[in-house]
The first five atom37 places (N, CA, C, CB, O) and aatype in JSON, in Angstrom:
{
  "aatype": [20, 20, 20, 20, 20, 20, 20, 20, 20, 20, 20, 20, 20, 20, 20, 20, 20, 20, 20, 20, 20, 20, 20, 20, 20, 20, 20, 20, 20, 20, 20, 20, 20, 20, 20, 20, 20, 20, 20, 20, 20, 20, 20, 20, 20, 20, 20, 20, 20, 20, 20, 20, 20, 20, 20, 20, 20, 20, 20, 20, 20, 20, 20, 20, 20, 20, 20, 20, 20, 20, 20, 20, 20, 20, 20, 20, 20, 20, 20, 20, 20, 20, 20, 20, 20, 20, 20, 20, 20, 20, 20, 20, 20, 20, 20, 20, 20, 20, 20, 20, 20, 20, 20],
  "atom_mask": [
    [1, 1, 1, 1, 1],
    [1, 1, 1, 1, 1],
    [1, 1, 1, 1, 1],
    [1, 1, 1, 1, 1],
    [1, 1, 1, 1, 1],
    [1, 1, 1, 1, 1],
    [1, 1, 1, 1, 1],
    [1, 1, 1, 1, 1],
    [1, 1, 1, 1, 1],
    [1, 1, 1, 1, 1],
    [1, 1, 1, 1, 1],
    [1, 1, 1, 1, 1],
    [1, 1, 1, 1, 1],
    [1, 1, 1, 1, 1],
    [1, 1, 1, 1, 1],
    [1, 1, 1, 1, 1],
    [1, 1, 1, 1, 1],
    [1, 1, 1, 1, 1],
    [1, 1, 1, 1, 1],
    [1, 1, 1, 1, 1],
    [1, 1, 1, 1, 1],
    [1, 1, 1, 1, 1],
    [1, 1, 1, 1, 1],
    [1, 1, 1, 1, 1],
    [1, 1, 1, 1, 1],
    [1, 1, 1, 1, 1],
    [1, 1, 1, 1, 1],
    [1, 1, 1, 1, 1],
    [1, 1, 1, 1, 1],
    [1, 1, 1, 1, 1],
    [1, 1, 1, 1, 1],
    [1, 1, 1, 1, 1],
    [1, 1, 1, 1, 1],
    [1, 1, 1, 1, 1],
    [1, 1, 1, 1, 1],
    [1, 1, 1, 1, 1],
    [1, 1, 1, 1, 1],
    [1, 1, 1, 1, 1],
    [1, 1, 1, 1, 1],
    [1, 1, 1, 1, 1],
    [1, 1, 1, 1, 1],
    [1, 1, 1, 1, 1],
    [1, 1, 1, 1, 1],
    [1, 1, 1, 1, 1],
    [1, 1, 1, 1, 1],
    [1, 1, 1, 1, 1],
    [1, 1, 1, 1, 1],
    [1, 1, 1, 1, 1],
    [1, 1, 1, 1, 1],
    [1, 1, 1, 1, 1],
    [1, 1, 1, 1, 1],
    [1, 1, 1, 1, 1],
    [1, 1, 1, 1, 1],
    [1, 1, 1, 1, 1],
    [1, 1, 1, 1, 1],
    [1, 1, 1, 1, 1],
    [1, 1, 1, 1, 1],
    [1, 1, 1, 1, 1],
    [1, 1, 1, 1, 1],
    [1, 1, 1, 1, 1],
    [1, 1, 1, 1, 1],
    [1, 1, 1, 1, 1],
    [1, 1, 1, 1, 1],
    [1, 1, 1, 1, 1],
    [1, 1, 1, 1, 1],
    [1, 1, 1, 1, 1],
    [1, 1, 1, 1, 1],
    [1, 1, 1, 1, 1],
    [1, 1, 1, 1, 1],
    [1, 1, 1, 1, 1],
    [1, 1, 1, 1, 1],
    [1, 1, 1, 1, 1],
    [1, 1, 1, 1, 1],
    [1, 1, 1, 1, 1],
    [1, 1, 1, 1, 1],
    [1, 1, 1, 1, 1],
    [1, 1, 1, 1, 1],
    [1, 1, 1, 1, 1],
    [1, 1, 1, 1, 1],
    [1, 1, 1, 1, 1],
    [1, 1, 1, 1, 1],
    [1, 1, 1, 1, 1],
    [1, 1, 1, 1, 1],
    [1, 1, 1, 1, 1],
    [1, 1, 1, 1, 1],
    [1, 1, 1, 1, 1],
    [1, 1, 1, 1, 1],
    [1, 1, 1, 1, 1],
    [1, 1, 1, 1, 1],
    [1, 1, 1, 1, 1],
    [1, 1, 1, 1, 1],
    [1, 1, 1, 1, 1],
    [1, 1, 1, 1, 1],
    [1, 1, 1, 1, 1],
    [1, 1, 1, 1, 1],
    [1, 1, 1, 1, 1],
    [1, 1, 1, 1, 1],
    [1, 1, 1, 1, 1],
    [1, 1, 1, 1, 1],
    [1, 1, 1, 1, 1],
    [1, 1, 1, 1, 1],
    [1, 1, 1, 1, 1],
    [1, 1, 1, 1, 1]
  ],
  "atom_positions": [
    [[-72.86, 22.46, -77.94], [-73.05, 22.86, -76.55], [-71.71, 22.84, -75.83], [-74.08, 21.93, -75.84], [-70.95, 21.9, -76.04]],
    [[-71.34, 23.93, -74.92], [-70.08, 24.0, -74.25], [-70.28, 23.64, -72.75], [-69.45, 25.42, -74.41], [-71.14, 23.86, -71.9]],
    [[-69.1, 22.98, -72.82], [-68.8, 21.69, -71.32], [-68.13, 23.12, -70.26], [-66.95, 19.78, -71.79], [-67.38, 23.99, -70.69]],
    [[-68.6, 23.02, -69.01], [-68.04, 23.81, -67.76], [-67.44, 23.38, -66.58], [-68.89, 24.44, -67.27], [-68.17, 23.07, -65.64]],
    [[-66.67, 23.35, -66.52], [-65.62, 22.64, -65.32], [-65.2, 23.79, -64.58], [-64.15, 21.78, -65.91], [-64.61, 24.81, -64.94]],
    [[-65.61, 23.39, -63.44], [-65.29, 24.1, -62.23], [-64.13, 23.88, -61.64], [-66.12, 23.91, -61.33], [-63.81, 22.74, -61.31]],
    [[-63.32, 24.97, -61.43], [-61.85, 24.81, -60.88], [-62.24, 25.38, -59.46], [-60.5, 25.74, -61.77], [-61.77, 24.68, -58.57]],
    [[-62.77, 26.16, -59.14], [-62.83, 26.81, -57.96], [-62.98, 25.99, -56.85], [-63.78, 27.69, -57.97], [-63.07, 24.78, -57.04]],
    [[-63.02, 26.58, -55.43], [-62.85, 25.62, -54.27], [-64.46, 25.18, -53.94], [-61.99, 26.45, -52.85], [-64.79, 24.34, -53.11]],
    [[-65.32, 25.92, -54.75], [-66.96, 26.15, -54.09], [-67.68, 26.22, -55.44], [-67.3, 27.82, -53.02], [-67.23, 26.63, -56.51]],
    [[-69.12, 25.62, -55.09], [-70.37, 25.68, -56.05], [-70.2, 27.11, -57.0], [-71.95, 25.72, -55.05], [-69.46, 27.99, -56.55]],
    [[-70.71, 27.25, -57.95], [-70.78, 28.31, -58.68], [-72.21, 28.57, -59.01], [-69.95, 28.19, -59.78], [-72.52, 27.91, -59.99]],
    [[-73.18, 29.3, -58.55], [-74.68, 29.36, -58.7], [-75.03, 30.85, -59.65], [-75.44, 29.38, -57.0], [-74.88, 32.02, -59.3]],
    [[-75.42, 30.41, -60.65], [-76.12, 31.48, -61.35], [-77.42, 32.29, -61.36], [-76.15, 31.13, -62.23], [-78.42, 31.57, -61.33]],
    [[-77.62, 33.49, -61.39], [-78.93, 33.88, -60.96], [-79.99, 32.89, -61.4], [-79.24, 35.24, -61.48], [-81.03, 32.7, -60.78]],
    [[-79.66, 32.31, -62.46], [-81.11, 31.66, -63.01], [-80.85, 30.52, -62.32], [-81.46, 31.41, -64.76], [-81.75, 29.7, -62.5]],
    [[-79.86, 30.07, -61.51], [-80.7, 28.91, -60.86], [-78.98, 27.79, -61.1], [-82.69, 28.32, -62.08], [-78.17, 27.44, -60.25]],
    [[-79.01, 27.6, -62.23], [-77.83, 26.78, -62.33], [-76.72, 26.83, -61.88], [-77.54, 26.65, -63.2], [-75.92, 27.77, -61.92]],
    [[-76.62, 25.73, -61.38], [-75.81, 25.61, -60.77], [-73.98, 24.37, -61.22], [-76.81, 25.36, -59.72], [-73.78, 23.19, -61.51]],
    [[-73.25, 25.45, -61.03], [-71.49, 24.24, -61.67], [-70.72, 23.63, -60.28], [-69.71, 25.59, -62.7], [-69.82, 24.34, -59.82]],
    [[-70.92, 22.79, -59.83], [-70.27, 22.3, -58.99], [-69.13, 22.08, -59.06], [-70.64, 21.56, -58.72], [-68.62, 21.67, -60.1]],
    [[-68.35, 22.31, -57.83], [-66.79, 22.06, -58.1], [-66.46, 20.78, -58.18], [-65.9, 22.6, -57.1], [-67.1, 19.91, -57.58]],
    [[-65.2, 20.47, -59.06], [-65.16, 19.85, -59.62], [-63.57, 18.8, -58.59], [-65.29, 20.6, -61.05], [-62.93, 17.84, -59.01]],
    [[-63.49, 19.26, -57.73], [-62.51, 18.65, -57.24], [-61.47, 19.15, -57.31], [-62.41, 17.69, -57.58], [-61.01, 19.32, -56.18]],
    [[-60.64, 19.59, -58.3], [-59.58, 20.45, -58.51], [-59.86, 21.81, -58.16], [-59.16, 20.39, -59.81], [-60.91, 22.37, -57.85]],
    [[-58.35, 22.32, -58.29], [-58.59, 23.63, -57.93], [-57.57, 24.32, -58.76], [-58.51, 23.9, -56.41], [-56.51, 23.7, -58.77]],
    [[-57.56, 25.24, -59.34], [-56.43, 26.06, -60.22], [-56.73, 27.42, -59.54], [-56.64, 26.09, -62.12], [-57.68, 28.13, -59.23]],
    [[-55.08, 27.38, -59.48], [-54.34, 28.42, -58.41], [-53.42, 29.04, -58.83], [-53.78, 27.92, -57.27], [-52.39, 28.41, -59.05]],
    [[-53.44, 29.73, -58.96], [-52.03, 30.85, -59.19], [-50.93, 30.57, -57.86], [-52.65, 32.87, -59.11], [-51.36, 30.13, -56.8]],
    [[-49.64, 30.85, -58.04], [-48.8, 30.45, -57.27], [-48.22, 31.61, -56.75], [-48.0, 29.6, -57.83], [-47.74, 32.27, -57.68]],
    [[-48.01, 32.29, -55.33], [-47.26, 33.12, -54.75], [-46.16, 32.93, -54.03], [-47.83, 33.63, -54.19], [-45.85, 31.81, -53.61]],
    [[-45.17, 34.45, -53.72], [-44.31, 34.68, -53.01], [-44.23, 35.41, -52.68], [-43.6, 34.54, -53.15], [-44.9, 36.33, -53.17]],
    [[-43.25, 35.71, -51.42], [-43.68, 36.88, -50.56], [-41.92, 37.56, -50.05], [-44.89, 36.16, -48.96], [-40.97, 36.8, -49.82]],
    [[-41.86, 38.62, -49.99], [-40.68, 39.57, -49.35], [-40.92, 39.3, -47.85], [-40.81, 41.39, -49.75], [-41.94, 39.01, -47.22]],
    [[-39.55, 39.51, -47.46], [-40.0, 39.42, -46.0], [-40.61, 40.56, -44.74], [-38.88, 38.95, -45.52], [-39.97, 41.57, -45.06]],
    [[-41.36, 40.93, -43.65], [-42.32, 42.08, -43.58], [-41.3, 42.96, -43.16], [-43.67, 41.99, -42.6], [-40.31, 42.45, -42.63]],
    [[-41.39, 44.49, -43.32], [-40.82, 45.44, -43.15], [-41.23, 45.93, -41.97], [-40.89, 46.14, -44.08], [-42.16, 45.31, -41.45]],
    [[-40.72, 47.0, -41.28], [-40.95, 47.51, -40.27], [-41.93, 47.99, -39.81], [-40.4, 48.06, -40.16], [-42.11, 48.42, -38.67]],
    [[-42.96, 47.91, -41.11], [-44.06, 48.53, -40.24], [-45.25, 47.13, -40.33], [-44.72, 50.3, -41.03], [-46.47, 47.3, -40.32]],
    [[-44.58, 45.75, -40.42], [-45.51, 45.13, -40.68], [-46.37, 44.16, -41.96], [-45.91, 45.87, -40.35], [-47.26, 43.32, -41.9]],
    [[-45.44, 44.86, -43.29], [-46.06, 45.01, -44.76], [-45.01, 43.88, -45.6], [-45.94, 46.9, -45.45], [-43.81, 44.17, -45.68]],
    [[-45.36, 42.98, -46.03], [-44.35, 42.5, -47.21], [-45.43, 42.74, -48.43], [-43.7, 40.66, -47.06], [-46.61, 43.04, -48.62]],
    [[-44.4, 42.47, -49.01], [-44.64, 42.49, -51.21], [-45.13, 41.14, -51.32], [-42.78, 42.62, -52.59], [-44.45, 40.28, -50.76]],
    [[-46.63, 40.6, -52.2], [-46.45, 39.24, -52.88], [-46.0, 39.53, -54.43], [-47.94, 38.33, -52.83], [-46.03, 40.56, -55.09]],
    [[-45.66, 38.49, -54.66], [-45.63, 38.32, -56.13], [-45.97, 37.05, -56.65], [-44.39, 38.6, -56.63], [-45.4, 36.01, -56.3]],
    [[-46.83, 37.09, -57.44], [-47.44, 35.88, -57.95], [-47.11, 35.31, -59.9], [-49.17, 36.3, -57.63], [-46.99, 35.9, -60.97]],
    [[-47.08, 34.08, -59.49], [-46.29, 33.2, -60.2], [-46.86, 32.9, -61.79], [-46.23, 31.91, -59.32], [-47.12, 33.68, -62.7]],
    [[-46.93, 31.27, -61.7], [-47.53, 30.26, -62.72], [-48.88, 30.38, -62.34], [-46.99, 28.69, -62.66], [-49.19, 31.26, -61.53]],
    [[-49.73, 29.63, -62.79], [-50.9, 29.05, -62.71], [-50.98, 27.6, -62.72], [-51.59, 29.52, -63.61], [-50.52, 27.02, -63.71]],
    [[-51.63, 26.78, -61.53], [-51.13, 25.41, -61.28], [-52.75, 24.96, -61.53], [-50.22, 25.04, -59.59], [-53.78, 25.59, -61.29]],
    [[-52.58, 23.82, -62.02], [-54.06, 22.78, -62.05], [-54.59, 23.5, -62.72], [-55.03, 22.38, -60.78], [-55.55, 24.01, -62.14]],
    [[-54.41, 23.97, -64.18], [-55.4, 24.28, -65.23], [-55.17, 23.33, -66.12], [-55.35, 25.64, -65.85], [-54.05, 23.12, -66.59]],
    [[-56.07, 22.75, -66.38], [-56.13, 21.88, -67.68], [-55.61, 21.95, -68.94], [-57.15, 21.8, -68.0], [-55.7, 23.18, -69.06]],
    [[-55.1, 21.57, -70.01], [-54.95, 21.82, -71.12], [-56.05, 21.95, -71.73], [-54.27, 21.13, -71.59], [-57.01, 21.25, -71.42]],
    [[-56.13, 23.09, -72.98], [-57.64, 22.92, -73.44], [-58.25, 22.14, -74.26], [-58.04, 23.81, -73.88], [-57.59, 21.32, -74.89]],
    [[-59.57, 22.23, -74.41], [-60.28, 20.61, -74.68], [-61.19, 21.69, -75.59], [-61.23, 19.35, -73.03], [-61.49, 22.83, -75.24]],
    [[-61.49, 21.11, -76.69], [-62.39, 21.04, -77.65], [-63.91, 21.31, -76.73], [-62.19, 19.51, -78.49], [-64.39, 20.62, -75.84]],
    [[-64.51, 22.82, -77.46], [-66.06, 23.11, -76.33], [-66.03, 23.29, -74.95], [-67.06, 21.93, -76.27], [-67.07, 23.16, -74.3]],
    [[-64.88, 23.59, -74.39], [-65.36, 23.53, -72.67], [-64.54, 25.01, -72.05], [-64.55, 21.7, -71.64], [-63.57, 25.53, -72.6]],
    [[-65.02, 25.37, -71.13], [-64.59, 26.35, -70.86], [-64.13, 25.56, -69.06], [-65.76, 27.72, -71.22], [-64.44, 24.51, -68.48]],
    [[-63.3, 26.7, -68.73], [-62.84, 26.15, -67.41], [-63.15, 27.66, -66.37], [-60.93, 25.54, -67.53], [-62.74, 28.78, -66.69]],
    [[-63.88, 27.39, -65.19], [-64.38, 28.45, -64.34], [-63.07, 28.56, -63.53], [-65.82, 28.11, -63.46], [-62.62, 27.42, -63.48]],
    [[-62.16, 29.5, -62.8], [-61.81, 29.72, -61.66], [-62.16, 30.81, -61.31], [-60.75, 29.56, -61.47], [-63.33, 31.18, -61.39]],
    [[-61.11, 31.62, -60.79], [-60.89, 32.53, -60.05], [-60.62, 33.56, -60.91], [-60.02, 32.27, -59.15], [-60.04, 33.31, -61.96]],
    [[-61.09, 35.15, -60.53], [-60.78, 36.17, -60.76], [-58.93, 36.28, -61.06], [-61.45, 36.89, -59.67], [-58.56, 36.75, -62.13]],
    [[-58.05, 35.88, -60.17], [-56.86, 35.93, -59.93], [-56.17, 35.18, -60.61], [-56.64, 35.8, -58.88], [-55.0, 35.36, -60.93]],
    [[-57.09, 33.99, -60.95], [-56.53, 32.97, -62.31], [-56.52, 33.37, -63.17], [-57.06, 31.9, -62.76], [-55.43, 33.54, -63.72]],
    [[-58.13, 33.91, -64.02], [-58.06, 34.26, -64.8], [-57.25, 35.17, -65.32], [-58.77, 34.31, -64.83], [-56.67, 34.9, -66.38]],
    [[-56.99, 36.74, -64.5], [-55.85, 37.81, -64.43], [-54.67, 37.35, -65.1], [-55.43, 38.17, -62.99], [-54.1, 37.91, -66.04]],
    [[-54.37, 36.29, -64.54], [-52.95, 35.72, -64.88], [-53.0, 34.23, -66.22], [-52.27, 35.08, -63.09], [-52.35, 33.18, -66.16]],
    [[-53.72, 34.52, -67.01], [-53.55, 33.76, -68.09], [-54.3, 34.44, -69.4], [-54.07, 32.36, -67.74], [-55.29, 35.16, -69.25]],
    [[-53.86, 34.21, -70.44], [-54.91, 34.86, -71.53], [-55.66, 33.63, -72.19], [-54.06, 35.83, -72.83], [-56.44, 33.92, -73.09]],
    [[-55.55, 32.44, -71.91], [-56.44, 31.46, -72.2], [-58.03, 32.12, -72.44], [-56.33, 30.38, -70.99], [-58.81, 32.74, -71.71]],
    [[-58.07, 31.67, -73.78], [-59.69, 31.91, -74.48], [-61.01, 31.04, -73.53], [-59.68, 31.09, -76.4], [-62.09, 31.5, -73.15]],
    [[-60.41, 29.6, -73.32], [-61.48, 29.23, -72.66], [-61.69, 29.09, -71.18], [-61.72, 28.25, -73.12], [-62.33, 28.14, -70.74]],
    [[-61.17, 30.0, -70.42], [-60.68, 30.06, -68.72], [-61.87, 31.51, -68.72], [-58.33, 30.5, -68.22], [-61.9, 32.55, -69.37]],
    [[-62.66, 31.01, -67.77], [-63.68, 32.13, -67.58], [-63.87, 32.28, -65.92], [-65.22, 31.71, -68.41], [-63.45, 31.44, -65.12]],
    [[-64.5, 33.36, -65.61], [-64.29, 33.31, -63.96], [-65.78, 34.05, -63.5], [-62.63, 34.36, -63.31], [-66.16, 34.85, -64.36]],
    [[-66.72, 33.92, -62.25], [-67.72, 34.6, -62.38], [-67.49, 35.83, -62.19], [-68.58, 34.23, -61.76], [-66.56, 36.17, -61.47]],
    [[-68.24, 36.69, -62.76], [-69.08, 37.97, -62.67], [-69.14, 38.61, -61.2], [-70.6, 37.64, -63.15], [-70.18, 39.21, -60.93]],
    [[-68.34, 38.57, -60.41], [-68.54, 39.24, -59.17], [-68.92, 40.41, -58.7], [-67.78, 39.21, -58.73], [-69.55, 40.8, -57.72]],
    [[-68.37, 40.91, -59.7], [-68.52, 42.87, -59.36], [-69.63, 42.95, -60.29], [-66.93, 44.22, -59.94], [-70.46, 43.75, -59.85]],
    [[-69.93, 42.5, -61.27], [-71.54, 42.92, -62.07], [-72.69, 43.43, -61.34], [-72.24, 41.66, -62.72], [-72.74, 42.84, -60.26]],
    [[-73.4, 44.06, -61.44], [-74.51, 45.37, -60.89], [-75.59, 44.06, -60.25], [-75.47, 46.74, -62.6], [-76.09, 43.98, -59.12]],
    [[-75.75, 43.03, -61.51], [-76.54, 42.51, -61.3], [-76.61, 40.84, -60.22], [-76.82, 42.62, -62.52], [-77.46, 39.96, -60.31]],
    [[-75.54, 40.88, -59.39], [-75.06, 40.14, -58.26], [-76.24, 39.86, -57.29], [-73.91, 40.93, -57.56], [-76.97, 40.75, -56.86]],
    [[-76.32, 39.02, -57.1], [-77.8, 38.6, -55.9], [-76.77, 38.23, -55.08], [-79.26, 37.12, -56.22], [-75.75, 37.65, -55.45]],
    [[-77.17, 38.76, -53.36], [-76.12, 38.57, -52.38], [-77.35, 38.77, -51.59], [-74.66, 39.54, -52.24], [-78.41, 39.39, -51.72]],
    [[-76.61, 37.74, -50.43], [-77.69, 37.38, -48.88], [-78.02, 38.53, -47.72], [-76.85, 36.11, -47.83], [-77.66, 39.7, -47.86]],
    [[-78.56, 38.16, -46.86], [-79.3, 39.21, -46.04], [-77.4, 39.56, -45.76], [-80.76, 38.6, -44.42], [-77.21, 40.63, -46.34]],
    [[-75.88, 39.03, -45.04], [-75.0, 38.79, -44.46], [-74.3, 39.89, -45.94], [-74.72, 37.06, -43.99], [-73.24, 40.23, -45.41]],
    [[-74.29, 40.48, -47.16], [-73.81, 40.95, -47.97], [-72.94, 39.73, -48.73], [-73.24, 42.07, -47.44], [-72.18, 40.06, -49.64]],
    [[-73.03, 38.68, -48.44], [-71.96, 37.51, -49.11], [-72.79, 37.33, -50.8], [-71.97, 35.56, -47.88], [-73.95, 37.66, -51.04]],
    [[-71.99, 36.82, -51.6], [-73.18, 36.88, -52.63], [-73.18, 35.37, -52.73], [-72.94, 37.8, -54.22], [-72.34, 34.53, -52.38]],
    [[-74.72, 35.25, -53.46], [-75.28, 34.07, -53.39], [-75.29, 33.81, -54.95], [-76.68, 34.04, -52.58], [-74.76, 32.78, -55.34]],
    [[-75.67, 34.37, -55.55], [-75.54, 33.97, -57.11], [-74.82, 35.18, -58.11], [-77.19, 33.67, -57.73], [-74.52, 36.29, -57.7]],
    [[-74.64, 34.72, -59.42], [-73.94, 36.07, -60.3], [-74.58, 35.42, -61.57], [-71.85, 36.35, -60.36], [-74.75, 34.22, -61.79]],
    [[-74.96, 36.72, -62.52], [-75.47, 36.73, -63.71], [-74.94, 35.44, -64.88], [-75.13, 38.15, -64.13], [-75.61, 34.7, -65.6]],
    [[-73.85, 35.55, -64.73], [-72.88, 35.01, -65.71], [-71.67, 35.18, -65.84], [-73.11, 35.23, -66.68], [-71.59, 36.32, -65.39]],
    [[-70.58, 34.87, -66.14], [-69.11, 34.75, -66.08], [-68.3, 35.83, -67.07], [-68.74, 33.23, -66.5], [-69.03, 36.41, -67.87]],
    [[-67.43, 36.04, -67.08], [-66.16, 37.76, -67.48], [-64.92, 36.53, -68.2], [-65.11, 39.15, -65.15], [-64.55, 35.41, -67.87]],
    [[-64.69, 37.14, -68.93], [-63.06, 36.55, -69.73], [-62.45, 37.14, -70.44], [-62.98, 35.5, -70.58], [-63.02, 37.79, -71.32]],
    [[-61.36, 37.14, -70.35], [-60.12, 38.73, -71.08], [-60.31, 38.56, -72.01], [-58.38, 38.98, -71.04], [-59.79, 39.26, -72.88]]
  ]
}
C-alpha cells in the first residue's frame, strides 16, 4: 500500500470522498522576477524546488501543478485539476478531483 503526503498549503479531497490533509509543509518552487517595464509587465523565472522530501520507499508526495512541472521525480504527484471529471461548487471553485497526474 502507498503512503501520501501532502505538500500543498490545503486539504486535498477526492471525488470519492477521501480525503489527504496537509501535512504542514509546503514544497514550493522558488522565483525571480525582472524589474516592470513600461507598460507595467516583468519576466518571472522560476528556480529549485524547496521542501520536497527525499524519496521514501511506497509514498508518493502531492503538491502543486508548478512543483510537479519542475521536477521529474517518479513519486511527486499533483491533483487532477483540469480533468473533465472535476466536481466544483455552486462559486466555480473546485471542491474535489478524480485523482492525481505525474510526468
Amino acid at each position: 500500500m502507498k503512503n501520501y503526503i501532502n505538500l500543498c498549503p490545503h486539504d486535498i479531497k477526492l471525488n470519492d470522498g477521501t480525503v489527504y490533509p496537509r501535512s504542514g509543509v509546503i514544497a514550493r518552487v522558488t522565483t525571480s522576477f525582472t524589474d516592470f517595464n513600461e507598460d507595467g509587465i516583468c519576466k518571472i523565472k522560476y528556480g529549485e524546488v524547496e521542501n520536497l522530501p527525499e524519496p521514501v520507499e511506497n509514498t508518493y508526495y502531492i503538491v502543486s501543478a508548478l512543483v510537479l512541472a519542475a521536477t521529474d521525480r517518479e513519486d511527486v504527484i499533483a491533483p487532477a485539476t483540469s480533468h473533465p471529471a472535476v466536481i466544483r461548487n455552486e462559486a466555480g471553485q473546485i471542491d474535489s478531483v478524480p485523482g492525481f497526474v505525474m510526468n
